[in-house]
mmCIF file as Biopython writes it, N, C-alpha, C and O atoms, coordinates in Angstrom:
data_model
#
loop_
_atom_site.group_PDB
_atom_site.id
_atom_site.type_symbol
_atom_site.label_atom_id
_atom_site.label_alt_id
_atom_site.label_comp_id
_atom_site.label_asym_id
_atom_site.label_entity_id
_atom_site.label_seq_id
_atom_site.pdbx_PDB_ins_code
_atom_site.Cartn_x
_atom_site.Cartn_y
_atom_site.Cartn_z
_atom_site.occupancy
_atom_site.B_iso_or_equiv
_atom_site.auth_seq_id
_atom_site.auth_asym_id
_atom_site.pdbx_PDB_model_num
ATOM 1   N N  . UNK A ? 1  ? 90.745 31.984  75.138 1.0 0.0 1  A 1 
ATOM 2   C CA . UNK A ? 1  ? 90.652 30.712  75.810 1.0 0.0 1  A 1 
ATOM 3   C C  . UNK A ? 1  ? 91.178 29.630  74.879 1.0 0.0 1  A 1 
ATOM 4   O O  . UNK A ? 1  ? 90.786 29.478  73.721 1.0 0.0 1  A 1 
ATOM 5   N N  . UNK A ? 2  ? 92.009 28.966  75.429 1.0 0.0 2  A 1 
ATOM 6   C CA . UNK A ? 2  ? 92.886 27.802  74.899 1.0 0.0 2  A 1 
ATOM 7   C C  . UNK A ? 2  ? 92.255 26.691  75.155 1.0 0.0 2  A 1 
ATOM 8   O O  . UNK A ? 2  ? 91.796 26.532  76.286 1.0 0.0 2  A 1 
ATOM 9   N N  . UNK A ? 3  ? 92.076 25.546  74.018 1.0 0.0 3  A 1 
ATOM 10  C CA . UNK A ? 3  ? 91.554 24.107  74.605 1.0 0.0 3  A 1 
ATOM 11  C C  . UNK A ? 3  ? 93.045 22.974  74.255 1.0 0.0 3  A 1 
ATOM 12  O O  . UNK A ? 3  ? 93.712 22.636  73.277 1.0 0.0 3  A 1 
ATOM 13  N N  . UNK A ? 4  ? 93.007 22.747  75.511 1.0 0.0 4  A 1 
ATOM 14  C CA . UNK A ? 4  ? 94.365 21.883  75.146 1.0 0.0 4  A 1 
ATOM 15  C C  . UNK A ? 4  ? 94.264 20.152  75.158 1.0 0.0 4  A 1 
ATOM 16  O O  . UNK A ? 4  ? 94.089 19.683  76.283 1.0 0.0 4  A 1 
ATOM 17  N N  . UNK A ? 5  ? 94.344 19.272  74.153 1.0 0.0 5  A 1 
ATOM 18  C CA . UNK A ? 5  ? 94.558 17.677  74.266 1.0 0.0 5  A 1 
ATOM 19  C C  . UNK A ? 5  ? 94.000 17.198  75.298 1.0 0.0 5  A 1 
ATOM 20  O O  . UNK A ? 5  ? 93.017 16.472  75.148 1.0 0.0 5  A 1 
ATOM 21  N N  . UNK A ? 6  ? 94.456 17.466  76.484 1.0 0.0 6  A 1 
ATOM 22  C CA . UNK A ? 6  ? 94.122 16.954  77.641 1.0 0.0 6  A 1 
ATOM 23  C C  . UNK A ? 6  ? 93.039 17.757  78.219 1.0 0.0 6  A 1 
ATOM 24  O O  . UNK A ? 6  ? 92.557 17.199  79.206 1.0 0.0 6  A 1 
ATOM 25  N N  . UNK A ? 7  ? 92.664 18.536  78.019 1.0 0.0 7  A 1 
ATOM 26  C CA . UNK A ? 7  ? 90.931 18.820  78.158 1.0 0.0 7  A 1 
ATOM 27  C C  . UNK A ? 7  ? 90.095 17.859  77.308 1.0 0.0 7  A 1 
ATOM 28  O O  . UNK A ? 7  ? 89.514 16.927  77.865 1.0 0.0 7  A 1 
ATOM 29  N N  . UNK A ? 8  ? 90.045 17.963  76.546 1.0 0.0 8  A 1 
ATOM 30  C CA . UNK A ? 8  ? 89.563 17.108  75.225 1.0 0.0 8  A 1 
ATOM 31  C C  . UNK A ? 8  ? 89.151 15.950  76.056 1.0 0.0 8  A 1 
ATOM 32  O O  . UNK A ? 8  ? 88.074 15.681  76.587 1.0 0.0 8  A 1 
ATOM 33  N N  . UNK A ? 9  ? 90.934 14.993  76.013 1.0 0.0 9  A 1 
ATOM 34  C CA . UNK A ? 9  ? 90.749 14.011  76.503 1.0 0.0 9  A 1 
ATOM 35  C C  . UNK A ? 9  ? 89.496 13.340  77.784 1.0 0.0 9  A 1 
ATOM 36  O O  . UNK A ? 9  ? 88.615 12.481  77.736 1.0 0.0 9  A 1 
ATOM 37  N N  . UNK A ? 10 ? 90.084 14.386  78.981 1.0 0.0 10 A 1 
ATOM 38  C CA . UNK A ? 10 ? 89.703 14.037  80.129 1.0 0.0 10 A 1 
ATOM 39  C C  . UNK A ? 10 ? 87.708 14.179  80.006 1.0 0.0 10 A 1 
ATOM 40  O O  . UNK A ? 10 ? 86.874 13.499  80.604 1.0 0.0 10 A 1 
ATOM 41  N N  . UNK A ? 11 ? 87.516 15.169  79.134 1.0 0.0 11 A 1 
ATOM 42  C CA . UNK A ? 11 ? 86.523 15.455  79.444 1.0 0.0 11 A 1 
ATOM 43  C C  . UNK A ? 11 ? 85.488 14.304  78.703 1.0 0.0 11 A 1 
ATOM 44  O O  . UNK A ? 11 ? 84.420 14.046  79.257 1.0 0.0 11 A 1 
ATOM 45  N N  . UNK A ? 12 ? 85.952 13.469  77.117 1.0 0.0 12 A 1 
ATOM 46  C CA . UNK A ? 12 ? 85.561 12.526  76.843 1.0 0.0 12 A 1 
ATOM 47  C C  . UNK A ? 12 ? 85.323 11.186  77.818 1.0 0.0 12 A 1 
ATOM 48  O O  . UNK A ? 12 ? 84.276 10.550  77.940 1.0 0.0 12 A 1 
ATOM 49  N N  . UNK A ? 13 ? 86.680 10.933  78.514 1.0 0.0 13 A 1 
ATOM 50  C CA . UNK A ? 13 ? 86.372 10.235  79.287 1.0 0.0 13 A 1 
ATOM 51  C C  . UNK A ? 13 ? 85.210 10.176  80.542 1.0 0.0 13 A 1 
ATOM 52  O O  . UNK A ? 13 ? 84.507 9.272   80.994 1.0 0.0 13 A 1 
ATOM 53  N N  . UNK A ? 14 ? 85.363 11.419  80.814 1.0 0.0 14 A 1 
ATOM 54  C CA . UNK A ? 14 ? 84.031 11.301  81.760 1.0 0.0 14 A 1 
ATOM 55  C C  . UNK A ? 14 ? 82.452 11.542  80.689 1.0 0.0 14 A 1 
ATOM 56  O O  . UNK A ? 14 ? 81.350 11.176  81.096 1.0 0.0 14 A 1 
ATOM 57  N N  . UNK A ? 15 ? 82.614 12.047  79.654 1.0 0.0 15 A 1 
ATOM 58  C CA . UNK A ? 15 ? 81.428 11.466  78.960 1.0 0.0 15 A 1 
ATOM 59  C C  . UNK A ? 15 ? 81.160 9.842   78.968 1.0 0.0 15 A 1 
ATOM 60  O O  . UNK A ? 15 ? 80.052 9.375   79.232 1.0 0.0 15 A 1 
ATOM 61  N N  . UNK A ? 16 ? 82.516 8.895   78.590 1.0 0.0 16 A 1 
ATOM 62  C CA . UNK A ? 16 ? 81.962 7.734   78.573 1.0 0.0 16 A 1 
ATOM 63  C C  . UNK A ? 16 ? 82.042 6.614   79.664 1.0 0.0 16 A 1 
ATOM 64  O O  . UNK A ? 16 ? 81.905 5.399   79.518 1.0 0.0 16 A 1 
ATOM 65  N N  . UNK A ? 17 ? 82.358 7.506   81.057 1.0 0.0 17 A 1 
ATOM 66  C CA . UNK A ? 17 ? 82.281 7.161   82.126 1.0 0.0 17 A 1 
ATOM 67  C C  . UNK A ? 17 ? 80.634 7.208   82.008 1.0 0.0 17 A 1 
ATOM 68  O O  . UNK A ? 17 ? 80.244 6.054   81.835 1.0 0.0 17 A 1 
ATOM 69  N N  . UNK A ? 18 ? 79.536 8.136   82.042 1.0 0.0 18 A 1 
ATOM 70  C CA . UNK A ? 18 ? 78.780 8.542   82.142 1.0 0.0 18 A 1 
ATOM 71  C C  . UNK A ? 18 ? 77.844 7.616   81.243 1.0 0.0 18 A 1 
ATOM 72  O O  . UNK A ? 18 ? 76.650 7.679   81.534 1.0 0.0 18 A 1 
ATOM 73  N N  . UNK A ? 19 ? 78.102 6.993   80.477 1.0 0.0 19 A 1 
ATOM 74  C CA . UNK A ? 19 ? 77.559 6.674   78.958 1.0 0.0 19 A 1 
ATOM 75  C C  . UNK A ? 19 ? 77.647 5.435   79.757 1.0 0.0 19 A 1 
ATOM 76  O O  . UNK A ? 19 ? 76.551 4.925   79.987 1.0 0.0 19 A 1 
ATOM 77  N N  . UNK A ? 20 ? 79.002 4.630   80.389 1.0 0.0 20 A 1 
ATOM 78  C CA . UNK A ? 20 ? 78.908 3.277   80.644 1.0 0.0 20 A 1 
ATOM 79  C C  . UNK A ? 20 ? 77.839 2.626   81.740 1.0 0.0 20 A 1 
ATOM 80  O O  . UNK A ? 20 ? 77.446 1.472   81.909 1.0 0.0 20 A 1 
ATOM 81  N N  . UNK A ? 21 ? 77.486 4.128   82.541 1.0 0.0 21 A 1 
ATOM 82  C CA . UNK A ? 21 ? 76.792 3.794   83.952 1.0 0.0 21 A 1 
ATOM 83  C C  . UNK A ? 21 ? 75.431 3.493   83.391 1.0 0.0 21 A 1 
ATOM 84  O O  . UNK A ? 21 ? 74.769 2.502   83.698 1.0 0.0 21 A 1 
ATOM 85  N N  . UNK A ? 22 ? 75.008 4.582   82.406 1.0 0.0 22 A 1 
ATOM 86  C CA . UNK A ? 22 ? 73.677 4.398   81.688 1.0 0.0 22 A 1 
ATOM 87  C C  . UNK A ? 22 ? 73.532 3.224   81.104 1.0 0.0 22 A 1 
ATOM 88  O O  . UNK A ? 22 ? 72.590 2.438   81.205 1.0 0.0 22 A 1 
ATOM 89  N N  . UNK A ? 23 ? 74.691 3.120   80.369 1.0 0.0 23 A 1 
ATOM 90  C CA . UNK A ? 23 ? 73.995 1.552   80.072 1.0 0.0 23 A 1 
ATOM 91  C C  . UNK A ? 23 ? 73.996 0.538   81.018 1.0 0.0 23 A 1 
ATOM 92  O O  . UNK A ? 23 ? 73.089 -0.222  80.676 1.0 0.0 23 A 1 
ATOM 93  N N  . UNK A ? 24 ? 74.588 0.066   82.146 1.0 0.0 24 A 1 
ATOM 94  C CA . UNK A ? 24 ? 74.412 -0.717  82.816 1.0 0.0 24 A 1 
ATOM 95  C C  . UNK A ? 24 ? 73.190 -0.512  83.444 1.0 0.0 24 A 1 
ATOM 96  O O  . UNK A ? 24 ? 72.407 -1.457  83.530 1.0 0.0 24 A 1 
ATOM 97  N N  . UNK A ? 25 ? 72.835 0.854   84.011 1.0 0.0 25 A 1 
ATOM 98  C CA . UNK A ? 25 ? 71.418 0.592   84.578 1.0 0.0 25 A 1 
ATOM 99  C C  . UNK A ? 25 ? 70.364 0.490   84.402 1.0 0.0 25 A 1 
ATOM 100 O O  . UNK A ? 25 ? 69.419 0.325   85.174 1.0 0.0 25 A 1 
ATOM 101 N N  . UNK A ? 26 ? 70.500 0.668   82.329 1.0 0.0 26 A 1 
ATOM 102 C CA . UNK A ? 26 ? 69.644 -0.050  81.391 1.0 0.0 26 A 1 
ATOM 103 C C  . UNK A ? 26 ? 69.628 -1.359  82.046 1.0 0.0 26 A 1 
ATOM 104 O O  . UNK A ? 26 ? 69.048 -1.911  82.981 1.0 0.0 26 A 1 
ATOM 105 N N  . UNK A ? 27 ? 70.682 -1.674  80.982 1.0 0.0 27 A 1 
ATOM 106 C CA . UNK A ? 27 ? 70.574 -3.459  81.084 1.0 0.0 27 A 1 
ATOM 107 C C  . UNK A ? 27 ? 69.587 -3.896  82.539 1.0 0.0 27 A 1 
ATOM 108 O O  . UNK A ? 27 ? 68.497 -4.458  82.432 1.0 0.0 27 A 1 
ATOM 109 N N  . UNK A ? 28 ? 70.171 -3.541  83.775 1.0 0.0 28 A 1 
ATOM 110 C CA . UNK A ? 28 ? 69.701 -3.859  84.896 1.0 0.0 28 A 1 
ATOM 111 C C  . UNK A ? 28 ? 68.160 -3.558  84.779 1.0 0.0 28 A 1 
ATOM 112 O O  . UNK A ? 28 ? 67.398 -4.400  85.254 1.0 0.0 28 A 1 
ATOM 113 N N  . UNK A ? 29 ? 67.773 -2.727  84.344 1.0 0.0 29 A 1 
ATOM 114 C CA . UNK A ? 29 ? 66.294 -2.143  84.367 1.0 0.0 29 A 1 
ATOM 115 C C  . UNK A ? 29 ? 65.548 -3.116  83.598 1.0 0.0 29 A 1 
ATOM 116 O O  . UNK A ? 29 ? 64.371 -3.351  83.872 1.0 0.0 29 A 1 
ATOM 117 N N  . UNK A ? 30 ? 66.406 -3.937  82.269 1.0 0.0 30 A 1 
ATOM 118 C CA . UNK A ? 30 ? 65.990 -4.557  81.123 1.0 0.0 30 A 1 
ATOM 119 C C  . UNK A ? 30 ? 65.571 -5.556  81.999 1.0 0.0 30 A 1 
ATOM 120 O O  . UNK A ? 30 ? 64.356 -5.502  82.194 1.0 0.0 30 A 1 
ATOM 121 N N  . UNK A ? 31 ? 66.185 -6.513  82.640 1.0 0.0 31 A 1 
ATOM 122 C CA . UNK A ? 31 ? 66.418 -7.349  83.316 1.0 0.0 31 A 1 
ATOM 123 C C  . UNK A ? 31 ? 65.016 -7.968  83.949 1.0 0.0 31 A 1 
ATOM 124 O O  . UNK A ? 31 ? 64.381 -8.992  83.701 1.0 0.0 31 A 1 
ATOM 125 N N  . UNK A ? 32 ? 64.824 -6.863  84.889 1.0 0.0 32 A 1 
ATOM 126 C CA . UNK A ? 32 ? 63.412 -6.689  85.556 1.0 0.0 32 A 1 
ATOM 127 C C  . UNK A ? 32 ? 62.108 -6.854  84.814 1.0 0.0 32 A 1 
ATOM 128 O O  . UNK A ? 32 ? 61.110 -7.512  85.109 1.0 0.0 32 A 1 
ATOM 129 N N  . UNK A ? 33 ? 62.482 -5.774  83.354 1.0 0.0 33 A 1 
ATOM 130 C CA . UNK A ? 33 ? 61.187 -5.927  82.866 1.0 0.0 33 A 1 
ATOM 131 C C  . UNK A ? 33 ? 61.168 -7.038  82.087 1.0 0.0 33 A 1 
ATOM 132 O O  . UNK A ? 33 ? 60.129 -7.134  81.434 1.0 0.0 33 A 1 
ATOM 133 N N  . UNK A ? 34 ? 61.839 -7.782  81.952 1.0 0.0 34 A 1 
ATOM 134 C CA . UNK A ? 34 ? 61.732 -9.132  81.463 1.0 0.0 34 A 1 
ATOM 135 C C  . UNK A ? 34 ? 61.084 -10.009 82.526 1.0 0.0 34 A 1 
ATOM 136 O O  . UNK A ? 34 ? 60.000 -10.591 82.566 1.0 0.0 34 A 1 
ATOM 137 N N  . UNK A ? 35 ? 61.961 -9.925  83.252 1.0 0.0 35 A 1 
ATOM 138 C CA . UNK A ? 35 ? 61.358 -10.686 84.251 1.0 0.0 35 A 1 
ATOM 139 C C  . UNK A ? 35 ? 59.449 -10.309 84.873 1.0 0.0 35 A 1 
ATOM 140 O O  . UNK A ? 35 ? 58.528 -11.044 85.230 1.0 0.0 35 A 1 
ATOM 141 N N  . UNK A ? 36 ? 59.583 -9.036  84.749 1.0 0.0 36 A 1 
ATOM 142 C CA . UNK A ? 36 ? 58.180 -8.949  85.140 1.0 0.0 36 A 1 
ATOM 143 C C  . UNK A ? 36 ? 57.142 -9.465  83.838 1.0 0.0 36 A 1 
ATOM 144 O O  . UNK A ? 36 ? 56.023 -9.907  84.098 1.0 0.0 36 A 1 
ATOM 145 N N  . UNK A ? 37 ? 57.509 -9.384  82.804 1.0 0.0 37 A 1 
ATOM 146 C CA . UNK A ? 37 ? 56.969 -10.033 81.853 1.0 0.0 37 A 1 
ATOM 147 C C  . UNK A ? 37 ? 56.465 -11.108 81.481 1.0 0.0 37 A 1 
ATOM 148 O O  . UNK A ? 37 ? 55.419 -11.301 80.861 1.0 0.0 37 A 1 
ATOM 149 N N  . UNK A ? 38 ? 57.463 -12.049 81.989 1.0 0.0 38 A 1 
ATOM 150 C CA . UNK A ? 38 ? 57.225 -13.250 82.242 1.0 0.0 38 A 1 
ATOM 151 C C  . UNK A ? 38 ? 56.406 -13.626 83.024 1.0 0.0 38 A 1 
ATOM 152 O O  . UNK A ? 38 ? 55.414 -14.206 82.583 1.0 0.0 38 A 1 
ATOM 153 N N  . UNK A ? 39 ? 56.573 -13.394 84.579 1.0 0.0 39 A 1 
ATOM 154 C CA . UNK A ? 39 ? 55.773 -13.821 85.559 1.0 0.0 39 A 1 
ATOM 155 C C  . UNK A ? 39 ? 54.392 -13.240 85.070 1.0 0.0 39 A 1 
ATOM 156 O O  . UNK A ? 39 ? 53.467 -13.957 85.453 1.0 0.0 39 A 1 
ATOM 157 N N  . UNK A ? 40 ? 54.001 -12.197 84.367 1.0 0.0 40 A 1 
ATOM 158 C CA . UNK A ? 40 ? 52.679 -12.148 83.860 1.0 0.0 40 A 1 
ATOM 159 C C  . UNK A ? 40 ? 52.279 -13.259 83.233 1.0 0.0 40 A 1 
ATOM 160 O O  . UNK A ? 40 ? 51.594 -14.134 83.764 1.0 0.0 40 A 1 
ATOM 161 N N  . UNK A ? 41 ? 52.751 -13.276 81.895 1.0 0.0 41 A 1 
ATOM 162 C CA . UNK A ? 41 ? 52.464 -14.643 80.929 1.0 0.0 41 A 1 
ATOM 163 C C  . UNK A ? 41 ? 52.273 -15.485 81.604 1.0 0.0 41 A 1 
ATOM 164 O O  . UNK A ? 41 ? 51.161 -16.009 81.539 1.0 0.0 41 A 1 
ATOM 165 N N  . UNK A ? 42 ? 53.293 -16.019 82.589 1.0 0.0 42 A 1 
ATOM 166 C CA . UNK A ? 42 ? 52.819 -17.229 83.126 1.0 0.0 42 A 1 
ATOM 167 C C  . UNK A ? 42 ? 51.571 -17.536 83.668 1.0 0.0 42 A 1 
ATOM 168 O O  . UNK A ? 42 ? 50.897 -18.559 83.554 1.0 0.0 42 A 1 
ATOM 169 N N  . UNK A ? 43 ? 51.226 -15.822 84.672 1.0 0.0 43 A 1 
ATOM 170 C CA . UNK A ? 43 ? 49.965 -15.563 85.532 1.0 0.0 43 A 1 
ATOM 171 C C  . UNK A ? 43 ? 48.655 -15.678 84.681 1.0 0.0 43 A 1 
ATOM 172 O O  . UNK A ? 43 ? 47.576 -15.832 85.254 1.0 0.0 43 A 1 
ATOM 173 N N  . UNK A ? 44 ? 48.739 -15.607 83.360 1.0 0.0 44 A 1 
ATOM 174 C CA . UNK A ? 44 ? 47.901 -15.245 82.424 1.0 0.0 44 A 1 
ATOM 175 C C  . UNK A ? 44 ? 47.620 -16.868 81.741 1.0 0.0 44 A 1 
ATOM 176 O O  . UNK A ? 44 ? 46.472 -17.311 81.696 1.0 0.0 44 A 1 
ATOM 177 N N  . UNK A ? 45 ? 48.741 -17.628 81.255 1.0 0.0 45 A 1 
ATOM 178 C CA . UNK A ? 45 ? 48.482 -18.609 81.157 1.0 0.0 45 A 1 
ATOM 179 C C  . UNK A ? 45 ? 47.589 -19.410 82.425 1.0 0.0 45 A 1 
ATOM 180 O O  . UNK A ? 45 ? 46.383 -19.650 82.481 1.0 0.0 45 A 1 
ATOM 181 N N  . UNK A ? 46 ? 48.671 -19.708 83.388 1.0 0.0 46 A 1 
ATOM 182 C CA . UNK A ? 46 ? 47.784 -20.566 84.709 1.0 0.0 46 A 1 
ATOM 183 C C  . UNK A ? 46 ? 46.533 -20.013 84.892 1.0 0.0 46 A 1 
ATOM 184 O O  . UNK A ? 46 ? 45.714 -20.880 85.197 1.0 0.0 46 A 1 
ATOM 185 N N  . UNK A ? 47 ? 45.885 -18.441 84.792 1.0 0.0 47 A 1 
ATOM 186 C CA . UNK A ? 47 ? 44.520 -18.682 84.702 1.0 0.0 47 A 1 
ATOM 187 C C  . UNK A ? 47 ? 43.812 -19.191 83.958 1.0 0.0 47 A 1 
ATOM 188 O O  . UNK A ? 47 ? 42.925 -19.958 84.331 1.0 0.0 47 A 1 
ATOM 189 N N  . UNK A ? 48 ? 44.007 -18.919 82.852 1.0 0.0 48 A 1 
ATOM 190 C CA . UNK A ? 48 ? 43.505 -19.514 81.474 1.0 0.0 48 A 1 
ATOM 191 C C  . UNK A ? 48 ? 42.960 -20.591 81.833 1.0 0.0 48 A 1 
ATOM 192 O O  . UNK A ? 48 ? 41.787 -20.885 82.065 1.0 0.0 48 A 1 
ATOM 193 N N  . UNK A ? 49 ? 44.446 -21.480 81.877 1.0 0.0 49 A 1 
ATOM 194 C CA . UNK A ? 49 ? 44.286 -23.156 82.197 1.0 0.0 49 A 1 
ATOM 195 C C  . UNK A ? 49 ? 43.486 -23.314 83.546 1.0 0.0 49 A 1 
ATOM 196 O O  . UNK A ? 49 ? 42.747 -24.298 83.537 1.0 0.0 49 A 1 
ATOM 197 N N  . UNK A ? 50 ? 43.466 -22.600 84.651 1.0 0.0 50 A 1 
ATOM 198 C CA . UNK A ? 50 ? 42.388 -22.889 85.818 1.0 0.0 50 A 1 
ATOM 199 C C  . UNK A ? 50 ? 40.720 -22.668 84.966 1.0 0.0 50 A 1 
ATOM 200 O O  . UNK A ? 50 ? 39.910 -23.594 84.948 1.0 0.0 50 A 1 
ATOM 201 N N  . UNK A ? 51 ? 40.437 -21.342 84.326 1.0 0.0 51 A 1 
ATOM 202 C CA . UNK A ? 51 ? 38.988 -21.717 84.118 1.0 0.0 51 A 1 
ATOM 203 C C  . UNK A ? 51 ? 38.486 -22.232 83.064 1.0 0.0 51 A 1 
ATOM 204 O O  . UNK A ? 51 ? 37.356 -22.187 82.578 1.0 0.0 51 A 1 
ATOM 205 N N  . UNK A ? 52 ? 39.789 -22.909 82.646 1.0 0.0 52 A 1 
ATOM 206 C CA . UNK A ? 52 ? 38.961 -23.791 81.264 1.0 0.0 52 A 1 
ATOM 207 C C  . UNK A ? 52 ? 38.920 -24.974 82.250 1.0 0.0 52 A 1 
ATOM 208 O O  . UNK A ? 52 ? 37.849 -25.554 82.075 1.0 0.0 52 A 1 
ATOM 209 N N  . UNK A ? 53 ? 39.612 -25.541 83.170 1.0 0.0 53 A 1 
ATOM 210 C CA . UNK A ? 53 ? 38.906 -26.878 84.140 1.0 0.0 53 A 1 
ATOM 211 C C  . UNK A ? 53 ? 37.858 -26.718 84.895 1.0 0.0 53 A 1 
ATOM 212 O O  . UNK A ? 53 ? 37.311 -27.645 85.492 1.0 0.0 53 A 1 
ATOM 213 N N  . UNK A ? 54 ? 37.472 -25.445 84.931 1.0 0.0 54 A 1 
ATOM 214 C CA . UNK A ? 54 ? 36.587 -24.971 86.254 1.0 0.0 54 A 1 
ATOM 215 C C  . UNK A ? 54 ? 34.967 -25.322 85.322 1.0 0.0 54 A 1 
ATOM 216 O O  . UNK A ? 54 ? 33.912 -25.542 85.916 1.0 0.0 54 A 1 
ATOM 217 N N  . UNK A ? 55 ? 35.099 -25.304 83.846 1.0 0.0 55 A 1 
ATOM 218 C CA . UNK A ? 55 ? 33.989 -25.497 83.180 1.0 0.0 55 A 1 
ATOM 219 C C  . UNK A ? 55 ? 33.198 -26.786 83.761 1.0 0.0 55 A 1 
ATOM 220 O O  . UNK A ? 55 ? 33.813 -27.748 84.221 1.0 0.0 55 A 1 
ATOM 221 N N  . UNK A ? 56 ? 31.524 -26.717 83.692 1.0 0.0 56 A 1 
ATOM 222 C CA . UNK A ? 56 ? 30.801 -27.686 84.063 1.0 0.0 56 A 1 
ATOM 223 C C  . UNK A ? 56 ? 30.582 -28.392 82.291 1.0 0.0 56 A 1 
ATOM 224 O O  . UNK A ? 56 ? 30.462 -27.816 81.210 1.0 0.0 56 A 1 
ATOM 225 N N  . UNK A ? 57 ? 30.599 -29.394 82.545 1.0 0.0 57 A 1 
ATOM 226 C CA . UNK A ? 57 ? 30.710 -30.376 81.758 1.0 0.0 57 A 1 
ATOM 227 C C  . UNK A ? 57 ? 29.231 -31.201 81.341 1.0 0.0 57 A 1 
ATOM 228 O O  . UNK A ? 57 ? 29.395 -32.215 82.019 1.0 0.0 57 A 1 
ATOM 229 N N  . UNK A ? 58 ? 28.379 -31.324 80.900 1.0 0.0 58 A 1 
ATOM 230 C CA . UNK A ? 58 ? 26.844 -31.636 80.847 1.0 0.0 58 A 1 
ATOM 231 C C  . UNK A ? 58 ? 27.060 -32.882 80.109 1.0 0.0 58 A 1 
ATOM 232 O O  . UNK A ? 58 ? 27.551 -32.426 79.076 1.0 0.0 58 A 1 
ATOM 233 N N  . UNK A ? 59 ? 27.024 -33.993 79.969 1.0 0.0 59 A 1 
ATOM 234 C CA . UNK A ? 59 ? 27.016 -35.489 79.573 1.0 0.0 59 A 1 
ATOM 235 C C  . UNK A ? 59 ? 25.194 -35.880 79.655 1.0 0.0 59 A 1 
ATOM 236 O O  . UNK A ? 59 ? 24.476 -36.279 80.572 1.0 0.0 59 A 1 
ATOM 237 N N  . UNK A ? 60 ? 24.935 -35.526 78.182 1.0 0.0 60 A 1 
ATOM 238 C CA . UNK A ? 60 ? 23.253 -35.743 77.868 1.0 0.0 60 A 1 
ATOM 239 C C  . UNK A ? 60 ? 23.574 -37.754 77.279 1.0 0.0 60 A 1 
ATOM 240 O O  . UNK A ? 60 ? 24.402 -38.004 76.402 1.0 0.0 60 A 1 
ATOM 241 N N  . UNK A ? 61 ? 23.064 -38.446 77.710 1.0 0.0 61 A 1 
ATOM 242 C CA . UNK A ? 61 ? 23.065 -39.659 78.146 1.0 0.0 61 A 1 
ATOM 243 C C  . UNK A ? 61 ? 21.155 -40.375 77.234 1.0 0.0 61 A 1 
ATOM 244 O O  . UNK A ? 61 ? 20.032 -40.357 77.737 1.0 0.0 61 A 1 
ATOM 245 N N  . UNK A ? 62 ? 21.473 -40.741 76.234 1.0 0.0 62 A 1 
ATOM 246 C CA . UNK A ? 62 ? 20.319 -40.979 75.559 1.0 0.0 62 A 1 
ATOM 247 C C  . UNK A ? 62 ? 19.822 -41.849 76.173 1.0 0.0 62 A 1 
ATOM 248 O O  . UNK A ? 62 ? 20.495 -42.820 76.519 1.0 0.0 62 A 1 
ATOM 249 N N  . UNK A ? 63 ? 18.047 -41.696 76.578 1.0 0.0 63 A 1 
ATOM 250 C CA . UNK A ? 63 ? 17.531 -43.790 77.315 1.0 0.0 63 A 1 
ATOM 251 C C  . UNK A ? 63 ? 17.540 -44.724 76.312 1.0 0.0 63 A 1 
ATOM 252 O O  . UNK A ? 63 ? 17.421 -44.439 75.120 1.0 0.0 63 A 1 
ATOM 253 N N  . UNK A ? 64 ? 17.660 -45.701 76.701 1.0 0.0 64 A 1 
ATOM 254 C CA . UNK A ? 64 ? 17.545 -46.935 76.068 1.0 0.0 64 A 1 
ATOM 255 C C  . UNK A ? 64 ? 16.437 -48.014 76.476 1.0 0.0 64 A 1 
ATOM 256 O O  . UNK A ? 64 ? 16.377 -49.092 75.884 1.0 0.0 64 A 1 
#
């Protein structure tokens, strides 16, 4: 069995045919989980900030 140039070739190329798709549907995947990331933090902050206002507040008022 003979391997000739153009085996070589062709067959690299569809390795980095293969290689380019993966990374794009990284990136794309990256994308998301960023994004889902965020919208947590944010979700996590805005509660935060809701039950620290939700606190009752007690104002002890000395007589005079």
């Amino acid at each position: 069995m003979t391997i000739h140039r153009d085996d070589l070739e062709s067959k690299l190329r569809e390795i980095e045919t293969v290689v380019d798709d993966t990374q794009q549907e990284a990136r794309n995947m990256s994308k998301w989980v960023i994004a889902g990331v965020v919208v947590l933090v944010v979700g996590v902050v805005a509660y935060r900030m809701w039950k620290r206002s939700q606190r009752v507040q007690v104002i002890v008022v000395a007589p005079q």
